[in-house]
N, CA and C of each residue as an Amber inpcrd file, in Angstrom:
protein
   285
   0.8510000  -1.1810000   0.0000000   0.0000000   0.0000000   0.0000000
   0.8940000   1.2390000   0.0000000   0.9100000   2.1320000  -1.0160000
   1.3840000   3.3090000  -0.8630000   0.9740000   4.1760000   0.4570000
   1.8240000   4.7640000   0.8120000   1.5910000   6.0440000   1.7160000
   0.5870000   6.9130000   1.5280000  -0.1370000   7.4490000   0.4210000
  -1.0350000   7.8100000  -0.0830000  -2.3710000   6.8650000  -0.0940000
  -2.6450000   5.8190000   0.0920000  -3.1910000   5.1610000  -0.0310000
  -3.9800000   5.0160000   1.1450000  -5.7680000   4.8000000   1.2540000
  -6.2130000   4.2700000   2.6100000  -6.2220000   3.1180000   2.4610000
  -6.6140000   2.3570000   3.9870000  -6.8210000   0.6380000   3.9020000
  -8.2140000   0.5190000   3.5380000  -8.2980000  -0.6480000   3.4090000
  -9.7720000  -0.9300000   3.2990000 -10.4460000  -1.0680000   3.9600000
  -9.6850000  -0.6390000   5.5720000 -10.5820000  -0.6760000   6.6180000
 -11.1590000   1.1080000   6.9820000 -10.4440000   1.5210000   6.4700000
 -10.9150000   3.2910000   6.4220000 -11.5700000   3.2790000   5.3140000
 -11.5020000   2.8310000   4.0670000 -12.1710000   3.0770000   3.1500000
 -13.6560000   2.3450000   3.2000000 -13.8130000   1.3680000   3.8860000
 -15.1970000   0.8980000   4.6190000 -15.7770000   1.8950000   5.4900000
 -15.5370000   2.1620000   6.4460000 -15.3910000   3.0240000   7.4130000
 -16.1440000   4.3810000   6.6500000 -15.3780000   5.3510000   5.5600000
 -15.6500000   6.3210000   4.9180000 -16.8840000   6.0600000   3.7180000
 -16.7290000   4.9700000   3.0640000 -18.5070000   4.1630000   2.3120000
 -18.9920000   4.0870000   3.1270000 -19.2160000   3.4850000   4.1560000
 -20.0040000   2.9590000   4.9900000 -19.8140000   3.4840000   6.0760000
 -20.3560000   4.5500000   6.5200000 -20.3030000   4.9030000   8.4690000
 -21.0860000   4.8000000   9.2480000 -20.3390000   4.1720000  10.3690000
 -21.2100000   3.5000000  11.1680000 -21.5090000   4.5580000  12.3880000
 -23.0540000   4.5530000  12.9420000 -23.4220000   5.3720000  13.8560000
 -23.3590000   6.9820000  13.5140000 -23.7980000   7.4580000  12.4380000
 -24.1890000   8.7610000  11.7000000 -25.5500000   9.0330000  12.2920000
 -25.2440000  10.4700000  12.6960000 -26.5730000  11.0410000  13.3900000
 -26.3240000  12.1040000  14.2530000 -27.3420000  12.4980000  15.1260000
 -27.4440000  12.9580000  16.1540000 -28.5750000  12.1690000  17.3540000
 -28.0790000  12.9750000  18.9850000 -28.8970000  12.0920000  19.7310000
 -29.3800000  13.1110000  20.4390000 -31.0250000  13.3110000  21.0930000
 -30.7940000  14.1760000  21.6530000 -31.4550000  13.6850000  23.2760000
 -31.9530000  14.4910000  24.1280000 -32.4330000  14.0520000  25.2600000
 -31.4550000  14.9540000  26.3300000 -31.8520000  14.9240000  28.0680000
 -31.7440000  14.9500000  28.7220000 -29.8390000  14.3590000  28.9900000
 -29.8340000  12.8550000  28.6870000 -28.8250000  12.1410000  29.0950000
 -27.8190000  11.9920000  28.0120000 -27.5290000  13.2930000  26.8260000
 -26.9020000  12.9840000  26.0950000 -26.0100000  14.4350000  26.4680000
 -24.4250000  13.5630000  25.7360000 -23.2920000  15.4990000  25.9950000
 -23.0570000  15.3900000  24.7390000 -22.7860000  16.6300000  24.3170000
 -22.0530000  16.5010000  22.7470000 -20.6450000  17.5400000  22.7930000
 -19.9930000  16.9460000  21.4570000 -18.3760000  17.3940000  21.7700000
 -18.4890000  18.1150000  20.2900000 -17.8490000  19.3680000  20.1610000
 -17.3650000  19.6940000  18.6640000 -16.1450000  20.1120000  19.2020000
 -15.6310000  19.4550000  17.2000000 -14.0960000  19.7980000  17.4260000
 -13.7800000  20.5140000  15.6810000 -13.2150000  21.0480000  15.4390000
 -12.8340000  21.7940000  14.8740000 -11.0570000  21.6990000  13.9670000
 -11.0490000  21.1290000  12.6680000  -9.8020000  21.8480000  12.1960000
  -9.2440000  23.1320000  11.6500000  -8.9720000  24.4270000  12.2690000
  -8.8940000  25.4300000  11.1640000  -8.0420000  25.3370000   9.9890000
  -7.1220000  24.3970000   9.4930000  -6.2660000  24.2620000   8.6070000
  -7.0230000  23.9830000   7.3960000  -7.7430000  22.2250000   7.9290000
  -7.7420000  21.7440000   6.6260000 -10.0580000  21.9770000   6.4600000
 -10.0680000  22.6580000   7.3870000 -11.4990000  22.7390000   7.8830000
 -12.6630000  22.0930000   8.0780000 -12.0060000  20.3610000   8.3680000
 -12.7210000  19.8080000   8.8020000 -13.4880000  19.9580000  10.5970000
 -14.9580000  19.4930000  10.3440000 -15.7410000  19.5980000  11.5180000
 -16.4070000  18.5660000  11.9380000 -16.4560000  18.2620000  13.5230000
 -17.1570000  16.8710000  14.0340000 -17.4530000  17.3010000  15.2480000
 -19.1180000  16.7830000  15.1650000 -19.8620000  16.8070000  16.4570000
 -19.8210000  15.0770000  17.0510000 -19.8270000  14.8470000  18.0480000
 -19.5050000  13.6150000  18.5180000 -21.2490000  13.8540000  19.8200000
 -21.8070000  12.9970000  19.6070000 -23.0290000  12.9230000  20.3830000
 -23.2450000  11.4990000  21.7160000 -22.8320000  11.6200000  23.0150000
 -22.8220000  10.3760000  23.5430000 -23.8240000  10.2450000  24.1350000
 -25.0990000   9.1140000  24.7410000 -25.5570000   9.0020000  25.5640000
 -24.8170000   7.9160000  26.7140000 -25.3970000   8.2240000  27.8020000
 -24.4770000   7.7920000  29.2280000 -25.4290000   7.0960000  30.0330000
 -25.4240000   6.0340000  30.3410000 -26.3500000   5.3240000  31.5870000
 -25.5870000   4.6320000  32.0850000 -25.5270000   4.8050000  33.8240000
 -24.9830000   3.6660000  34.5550000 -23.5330000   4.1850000  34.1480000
 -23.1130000   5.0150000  34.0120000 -21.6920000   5.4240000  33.0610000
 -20.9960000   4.2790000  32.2910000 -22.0510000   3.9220000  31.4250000
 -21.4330000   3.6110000  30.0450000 -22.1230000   3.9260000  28.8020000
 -21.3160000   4.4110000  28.0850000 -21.6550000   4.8630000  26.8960000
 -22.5650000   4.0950000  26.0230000 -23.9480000   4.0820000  26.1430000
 -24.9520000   3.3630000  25.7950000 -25.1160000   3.3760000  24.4890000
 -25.2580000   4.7710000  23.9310000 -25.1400000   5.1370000  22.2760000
 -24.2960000   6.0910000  22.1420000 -23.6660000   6.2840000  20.6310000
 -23.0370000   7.0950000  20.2830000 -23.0540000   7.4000000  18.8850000
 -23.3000000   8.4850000  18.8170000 -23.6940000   9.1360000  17.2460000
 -22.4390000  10.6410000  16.2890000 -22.3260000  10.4780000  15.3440000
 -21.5380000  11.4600000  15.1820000 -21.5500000  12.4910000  13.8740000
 -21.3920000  13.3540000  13.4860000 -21.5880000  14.1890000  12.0540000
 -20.4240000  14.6050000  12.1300000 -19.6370000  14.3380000  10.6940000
 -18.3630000  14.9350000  10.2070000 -18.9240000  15.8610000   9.0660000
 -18.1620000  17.1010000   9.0280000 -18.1000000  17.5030000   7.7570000
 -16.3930000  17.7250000   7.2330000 -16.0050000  16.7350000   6.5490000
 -14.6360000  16.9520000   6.2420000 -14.0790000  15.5540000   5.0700000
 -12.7530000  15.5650000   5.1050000 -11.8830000  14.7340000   4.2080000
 -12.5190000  13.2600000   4.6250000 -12.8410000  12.3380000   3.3430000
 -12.7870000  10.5460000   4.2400000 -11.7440000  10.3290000   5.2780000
 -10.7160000  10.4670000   5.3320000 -10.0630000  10.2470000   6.7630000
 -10.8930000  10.4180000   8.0530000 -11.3790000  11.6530000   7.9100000
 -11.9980000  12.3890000   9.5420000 -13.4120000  11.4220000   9.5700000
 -13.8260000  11.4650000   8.2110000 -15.1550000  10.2850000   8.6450000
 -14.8140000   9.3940000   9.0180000 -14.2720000   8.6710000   8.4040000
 -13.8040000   7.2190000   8.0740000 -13.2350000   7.2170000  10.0420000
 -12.3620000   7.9420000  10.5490000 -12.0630000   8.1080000  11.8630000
 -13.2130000   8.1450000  12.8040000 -14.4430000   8.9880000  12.5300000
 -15.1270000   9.4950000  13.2960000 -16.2770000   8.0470000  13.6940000
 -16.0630000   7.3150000  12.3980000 -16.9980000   6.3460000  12.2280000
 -16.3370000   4.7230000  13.5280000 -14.8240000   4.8750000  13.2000000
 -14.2600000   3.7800000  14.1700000 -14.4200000   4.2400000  15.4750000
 -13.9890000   5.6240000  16.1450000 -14.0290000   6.1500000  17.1740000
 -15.2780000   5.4690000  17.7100000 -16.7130000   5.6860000  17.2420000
 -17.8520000   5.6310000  17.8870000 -18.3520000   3.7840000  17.8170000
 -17.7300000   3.0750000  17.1460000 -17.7170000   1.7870000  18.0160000
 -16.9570000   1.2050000  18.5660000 -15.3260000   2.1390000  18.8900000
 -14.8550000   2.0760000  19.6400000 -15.4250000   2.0450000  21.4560000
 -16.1000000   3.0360000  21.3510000 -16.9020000   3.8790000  22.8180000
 -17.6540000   3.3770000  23.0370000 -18.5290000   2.5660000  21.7100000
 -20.0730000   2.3160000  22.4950000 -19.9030000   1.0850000  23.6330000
 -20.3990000   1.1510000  24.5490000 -20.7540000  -0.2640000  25.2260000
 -19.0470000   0.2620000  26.7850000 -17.6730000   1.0920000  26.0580000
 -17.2640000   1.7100000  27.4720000 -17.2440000   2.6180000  28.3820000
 -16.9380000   2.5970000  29.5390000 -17.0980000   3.5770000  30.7340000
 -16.6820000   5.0050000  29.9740000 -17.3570000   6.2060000  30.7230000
 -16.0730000   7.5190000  30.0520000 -14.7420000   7.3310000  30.4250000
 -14.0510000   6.9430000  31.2830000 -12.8000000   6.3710000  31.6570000
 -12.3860000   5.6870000  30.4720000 -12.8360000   4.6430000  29.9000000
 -12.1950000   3.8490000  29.1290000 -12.1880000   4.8090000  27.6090000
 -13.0450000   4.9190000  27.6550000 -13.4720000   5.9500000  26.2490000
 -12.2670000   7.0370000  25.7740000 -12.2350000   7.5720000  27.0120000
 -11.2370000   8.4660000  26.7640000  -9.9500000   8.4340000  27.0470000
  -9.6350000   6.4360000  27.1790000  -7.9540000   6.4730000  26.9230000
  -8.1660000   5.8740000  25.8460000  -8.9660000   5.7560000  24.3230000
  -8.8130000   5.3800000  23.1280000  -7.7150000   6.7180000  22.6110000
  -7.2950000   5.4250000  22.0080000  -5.6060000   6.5860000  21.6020000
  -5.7020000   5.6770000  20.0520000  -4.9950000   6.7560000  19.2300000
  -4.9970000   6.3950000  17.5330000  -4.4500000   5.2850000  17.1390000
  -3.4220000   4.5780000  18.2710000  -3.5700000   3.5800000  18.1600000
  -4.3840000   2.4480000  17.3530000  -5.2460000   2.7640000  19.3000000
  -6.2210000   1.9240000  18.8620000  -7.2460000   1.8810000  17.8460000
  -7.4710000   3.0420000  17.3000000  -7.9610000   3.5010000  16.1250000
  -7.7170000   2.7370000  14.7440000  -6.2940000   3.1900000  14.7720000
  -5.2580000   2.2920000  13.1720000  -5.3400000   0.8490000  13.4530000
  -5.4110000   0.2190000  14.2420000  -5.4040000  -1.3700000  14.3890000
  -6.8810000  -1.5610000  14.2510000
């Protein structure tokens, strides 16, 4: 695979994303994050019960990378604690 090149696990990921949406309610937080460079944008939507991340929903507007990312991130999270959630590192992302 060239350096230029995605895998076919981002390029699934970016066809196909998983958990696209928004959530709303009482028991949901939402995160935006912001690139000013390349100007990509992502709202990240969690709901929380029992502190674990019960659902998780997300809207990118940007490059397939940031989707294709935004899309692993959120079944990364679903189903862990915020503790666990938020030691997902890119790592664990790229594998």
């Amino acid at each position: 695979m060239k350096p230029t090149q995605y895998s076919e696990k981002v390029l699934d990921h970016f066809r196909n994303p998983r958990n696209v949406g928004t959530l709303a309610g009482e028991d949901v937080a939402i995160g935006r994050v912001g690139n000013p460079v390349c100007g990509d944008l992502m709202e990240l939507y969690i709901k929380v019960k029992n502190n674990k991340i019960k659902d998780v929903k997300f809207r990118t507007f940007g490059c397939g990378s940031a989707i294709a990312t935004a899309s692993m991130v959120t079944e990364l999270a679903k189903g862990k604690s915020i503790d666990e959630a938020i030691k997902i590192t890119r790592k664990d992302v790229a594998d």
